[in-house]
C-alpha positions in Angstrom: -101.1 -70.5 -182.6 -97.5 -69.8 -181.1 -97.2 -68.5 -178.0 -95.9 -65.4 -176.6 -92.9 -64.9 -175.9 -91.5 -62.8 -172.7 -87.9 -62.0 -171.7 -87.3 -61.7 -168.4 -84.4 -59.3 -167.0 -84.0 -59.4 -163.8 -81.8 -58.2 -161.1 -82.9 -60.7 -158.3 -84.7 -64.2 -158.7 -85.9 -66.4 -156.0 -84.5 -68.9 -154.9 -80.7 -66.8 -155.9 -81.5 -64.1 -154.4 -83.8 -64.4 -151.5 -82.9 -61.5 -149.3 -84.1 -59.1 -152.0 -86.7 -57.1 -152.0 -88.5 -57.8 -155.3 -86.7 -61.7 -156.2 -89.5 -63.4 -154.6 -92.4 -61.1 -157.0 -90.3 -61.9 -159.9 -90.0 -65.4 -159.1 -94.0 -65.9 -159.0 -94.8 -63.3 -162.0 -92.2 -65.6 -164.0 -93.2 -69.0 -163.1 -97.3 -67.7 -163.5 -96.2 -66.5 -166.9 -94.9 -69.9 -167.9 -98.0 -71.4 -166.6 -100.1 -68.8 -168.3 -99.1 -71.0 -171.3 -96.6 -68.2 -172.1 -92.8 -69.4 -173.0 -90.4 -67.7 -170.9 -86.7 -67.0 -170.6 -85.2 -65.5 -167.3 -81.7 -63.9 -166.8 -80.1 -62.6 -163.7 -76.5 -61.0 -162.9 -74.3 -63.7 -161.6 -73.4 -61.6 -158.1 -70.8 -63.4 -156.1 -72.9 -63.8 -153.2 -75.0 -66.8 -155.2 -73.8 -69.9 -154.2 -73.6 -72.0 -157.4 -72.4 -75.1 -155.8 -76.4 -75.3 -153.6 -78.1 -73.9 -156.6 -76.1 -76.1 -159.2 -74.9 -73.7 -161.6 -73.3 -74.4 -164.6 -70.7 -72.6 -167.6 -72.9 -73.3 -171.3 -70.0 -73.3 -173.4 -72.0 -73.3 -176.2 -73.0 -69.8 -175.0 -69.9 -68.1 -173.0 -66.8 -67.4 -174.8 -67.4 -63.9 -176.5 -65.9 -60.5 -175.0 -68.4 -57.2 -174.8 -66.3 -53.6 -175.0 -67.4 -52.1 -172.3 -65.8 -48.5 -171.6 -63.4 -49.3 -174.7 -61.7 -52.0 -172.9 -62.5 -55.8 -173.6 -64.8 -58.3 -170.9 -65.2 -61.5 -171.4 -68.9 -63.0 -171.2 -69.5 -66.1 -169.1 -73.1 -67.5 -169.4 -74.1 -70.0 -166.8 -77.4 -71.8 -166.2 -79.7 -73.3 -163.2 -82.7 -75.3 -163.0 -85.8 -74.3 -160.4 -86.8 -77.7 -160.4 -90.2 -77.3 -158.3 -91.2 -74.7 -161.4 -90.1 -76.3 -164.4 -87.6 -73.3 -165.3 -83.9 -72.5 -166.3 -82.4 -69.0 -165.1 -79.9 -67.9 -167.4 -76.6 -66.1 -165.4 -74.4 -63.0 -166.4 -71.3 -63.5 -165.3 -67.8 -61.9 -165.6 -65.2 -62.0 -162.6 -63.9 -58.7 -162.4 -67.8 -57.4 -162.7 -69.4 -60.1 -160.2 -67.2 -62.4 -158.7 -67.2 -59.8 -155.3 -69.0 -61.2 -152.7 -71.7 -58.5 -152.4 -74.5 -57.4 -155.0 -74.5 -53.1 -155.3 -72.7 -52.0 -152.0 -69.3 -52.6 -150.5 -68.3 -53.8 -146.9 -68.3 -50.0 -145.8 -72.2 -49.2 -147.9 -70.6 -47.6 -150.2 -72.2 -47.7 -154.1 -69.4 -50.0 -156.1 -67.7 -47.4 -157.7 -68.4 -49.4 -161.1 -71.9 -50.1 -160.9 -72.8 -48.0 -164.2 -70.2 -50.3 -165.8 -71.8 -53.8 -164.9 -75.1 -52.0 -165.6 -73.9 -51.9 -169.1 -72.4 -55.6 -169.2 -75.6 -57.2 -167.9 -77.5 -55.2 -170.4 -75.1 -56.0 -173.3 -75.0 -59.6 -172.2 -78.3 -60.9 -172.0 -79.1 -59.0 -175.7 -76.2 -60.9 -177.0 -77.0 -64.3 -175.5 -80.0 -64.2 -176.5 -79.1 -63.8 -180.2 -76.8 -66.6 -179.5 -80.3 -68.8 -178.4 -82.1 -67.9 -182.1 -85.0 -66.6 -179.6 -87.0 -64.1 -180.3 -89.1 -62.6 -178.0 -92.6 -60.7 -178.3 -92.2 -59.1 -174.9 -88.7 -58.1 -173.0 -90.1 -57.2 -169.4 -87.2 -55.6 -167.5 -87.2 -55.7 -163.5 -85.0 -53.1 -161.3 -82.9 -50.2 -162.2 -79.2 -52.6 -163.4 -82.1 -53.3 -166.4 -82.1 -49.8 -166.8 -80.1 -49.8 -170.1 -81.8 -52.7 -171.9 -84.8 -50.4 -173.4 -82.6 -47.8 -174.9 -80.5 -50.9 -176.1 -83.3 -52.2 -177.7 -84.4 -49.4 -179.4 -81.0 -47.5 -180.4 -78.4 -50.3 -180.8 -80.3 -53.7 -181.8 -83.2 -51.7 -183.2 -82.8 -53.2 -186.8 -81.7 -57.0 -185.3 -84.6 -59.2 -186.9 -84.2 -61.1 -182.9 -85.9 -57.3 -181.4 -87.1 -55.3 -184.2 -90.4 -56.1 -183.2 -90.4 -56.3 -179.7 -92.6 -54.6 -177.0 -90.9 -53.7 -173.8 -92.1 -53.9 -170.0 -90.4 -51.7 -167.5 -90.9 -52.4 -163.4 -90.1 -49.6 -161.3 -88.8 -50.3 -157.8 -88.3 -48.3 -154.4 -84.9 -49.3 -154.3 -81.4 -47.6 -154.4 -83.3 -44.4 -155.6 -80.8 -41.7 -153.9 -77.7 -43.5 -155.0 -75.2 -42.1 -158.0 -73.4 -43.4 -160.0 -69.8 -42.9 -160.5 -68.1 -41.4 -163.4 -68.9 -40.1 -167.1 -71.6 -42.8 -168.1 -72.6 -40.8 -171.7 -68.9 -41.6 -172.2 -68.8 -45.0 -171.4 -72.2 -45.2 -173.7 -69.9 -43.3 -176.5 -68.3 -46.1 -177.2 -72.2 -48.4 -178.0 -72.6 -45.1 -180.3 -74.9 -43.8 -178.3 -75.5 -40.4 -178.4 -76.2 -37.7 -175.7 -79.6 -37.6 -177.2 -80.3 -41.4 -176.9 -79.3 -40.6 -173.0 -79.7 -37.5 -171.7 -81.1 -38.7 -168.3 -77.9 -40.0 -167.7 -76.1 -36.3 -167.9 -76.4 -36.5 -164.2 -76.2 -40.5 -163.5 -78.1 -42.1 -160.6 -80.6 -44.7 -160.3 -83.5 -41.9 -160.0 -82.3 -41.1 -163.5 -81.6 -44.8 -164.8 -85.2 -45.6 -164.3 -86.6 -42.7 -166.2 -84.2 -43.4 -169.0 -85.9 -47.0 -169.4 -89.5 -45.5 -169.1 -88.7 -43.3 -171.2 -87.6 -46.5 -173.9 -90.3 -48.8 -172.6 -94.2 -49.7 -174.0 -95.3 -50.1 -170.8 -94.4 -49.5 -167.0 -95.6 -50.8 -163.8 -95.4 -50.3 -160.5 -93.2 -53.1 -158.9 -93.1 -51.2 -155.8 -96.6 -50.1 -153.5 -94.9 -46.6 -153.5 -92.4 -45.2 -155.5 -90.2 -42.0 -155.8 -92.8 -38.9 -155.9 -89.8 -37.4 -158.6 -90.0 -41.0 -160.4 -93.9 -41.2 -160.3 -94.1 -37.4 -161.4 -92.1 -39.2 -164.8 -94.5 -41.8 -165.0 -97.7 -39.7 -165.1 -96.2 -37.0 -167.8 -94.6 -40.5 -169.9 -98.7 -40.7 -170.9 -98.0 -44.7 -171.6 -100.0 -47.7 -170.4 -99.0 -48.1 -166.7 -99.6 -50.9 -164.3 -100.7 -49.9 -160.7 -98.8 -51.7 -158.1 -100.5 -55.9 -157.4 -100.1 -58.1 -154.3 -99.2 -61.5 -154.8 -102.7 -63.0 -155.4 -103.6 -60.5 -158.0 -100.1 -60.5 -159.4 -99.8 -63.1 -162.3 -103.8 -62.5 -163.7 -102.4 -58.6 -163.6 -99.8 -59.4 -165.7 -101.1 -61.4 -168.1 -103.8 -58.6 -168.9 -101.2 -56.0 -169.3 -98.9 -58.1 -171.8 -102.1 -58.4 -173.7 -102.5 -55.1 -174.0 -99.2 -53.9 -174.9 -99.0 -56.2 -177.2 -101.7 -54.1 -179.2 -100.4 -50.8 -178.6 -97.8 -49.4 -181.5 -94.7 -48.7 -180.1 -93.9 -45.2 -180.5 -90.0 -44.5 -180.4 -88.2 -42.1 -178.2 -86.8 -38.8 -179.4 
């Protein structure tokens, strides 16, 4: 019998990331999916603030060397790789200079939101569905962590919907309390325009904010759980009336059993497609 298959998108991995809030949950849900007897693949934004010389990151040619339109204007993808030796797995990295090469992660020196945060959003997105075409793997569960993830469902069932890699695919979305106030600059059903998106496919993102990119990727997902103890009342409001399988928030020792239940589970339930 094969095993499953689960896609992780992240947007913070321990050891990368260890100041964040949620890297050190994904890190142990991750590697106790892998040891579930579960084949994993992991991929994180490349933010500047990783240093790749300690964590030994390196380009895979074999991968990088294709450009996303993003916005109508060219970006070339970079995909880099590192080994968590003590847990037997690779992270995958998104990387592009102009998108991630500043040395800070959603905020600038002043705490302001980067004024093109929608925009990487959309490149990290783009990039992990397209690399992993690249790495003829096809996943039975994509299980998307944090609000820059937010895309990826809508993605997967609008613009890859007929690829054979995700036709079937069942998709996972953890809710955080993070960055729930902030908005996000500019005309982002524009900049999804160009993907052939339509205001349909997005209508959360008429007004754009991270309140609003969450609910667009419940709206997409199979399944939703509760990455956070407490979230948004507007955000678990969402959740409630979204009438899909949901998660309840789990501490670390009841985290990976939780999980492994759930992904079960979804994997019997019929996906049902957004309006």
């Amino acid at each position: 019998m094969e095993k499953t298959k689960v896609l992780f998108v992240t947007q913070s991995i321990n050891p990368f990331m260890e100041e964040h809030s949620f890297a050190a949950l994904v890190r142990k849900l991750s590697q106790g999916t892998q040891e579930s007897d579960r084949e994993i693949r992991v991929f994180m934004p490349r933010f500047g603030v990783i240093n790749e010389r300690r964590h030994q990151l390196h380009e895979v040619i074999r991968l990088s060397g294709m450009n996303l339109i993003i916005n109508d204007t060219d970006h070339p993808l970079i995909i880099k790789v590192a080994s968590i030796p003590q847990a037997r797995m690779q992270v995958y990295f998104i990387d592009n200079d102009e998108f991630f090469k500043r040395k800070n992660v959603f905020h600038d020196k002043s705490e302001k939101f980067h004024e093109d945060n929608a925009e990487r959003a959309l490149f990290f997105s783009r990039g992990v569905l397209e690399t992993v075409k690249k790495l003829g793997w096809t996943p039975d569960i994509v299980h998307c962590h944090g609000w820059m993830t937010g895309f990826t469902p809508m993605y997967l069932r609008k613009m890859y919907a007929q690829d054979p890699h995700f036709s079937d695919v069942k998709i996972v979305y953890s809710a955080y309390d993070t960055n729930a106030d902030e908005v996000l600059a500019g005309d982002v059903l524009a900049k999804l325009s160009f993907d052939d998106v339509s205001e349909k496919d997005a209508s959360e993102m008429k007004e754009p904010s991270v309140l609003n990119m969450n609910k667009l990727a419940i709206r997409y997902a199979d399944g939703i759980v509760y990455g956070s103890e407490a979230l948004n009342k507007d955000l678990t409001s969402y959740i409630d009336k979204s009438d899909k399988p949901v998660l309840t928030y789990n501490d670390e020792e009841s985290l990976v059993e939780a999980h492994q239940e759930f992904y079960n589970n979804i994997l019997e339930v019929e996906t049902v497609l957004a309006d």
